[in-house]
C-alpha positions in Angstrom: 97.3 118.7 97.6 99.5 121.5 96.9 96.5 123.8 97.1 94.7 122.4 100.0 98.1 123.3 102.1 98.4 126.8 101.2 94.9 127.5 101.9 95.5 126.5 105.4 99.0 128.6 105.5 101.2 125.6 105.3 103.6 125.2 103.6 103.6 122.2 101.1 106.4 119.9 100.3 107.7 117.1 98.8 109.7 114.0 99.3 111.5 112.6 96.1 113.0 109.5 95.9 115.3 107.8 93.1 112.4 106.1 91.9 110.2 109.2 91.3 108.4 109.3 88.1 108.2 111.7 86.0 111.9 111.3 86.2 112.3 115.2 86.0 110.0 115.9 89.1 112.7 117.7 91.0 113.3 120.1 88.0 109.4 120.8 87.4 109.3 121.8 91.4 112.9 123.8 91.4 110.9 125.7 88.4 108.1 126.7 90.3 110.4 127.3 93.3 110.7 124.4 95.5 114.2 124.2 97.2 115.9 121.3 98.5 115.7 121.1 102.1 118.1 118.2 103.0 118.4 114.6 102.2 116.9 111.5 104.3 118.4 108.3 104.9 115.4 105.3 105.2 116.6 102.0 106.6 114.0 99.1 106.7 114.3 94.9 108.1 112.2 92.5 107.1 110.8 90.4 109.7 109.9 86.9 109.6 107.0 87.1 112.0 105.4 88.8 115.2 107.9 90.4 117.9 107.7 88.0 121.0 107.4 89.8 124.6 106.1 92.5 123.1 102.5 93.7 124.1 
């Protein structure tokens, strides 16, 4: 994926969470020069069927 991105002049990225695995997946991309851009805060609600008056 990496690849297909910088063929098109994009840059790639990443979004690691706790629960990344190989554990040391930040390290590996710091190594081949990835940066930390900033941190995201994900918030999510179960819901216990469809939204009424909704269309």
């Amino acid at each position: 994926m990496e690849r297909l991105y910088l063929d098109h002049g994009l840059p790639p990225s990443f979004q690691i969470s706790p629960a990344a695995h190989p554990l040391e997946l930040d390290h590996v991309l710091a190594e081949r020069g990835y940066e930390l851009s900033g941190a995201t805060t994900i918030a999510g609600v179960t819901t216990f069927g469809p939204l009424r008056g909704k269309s």
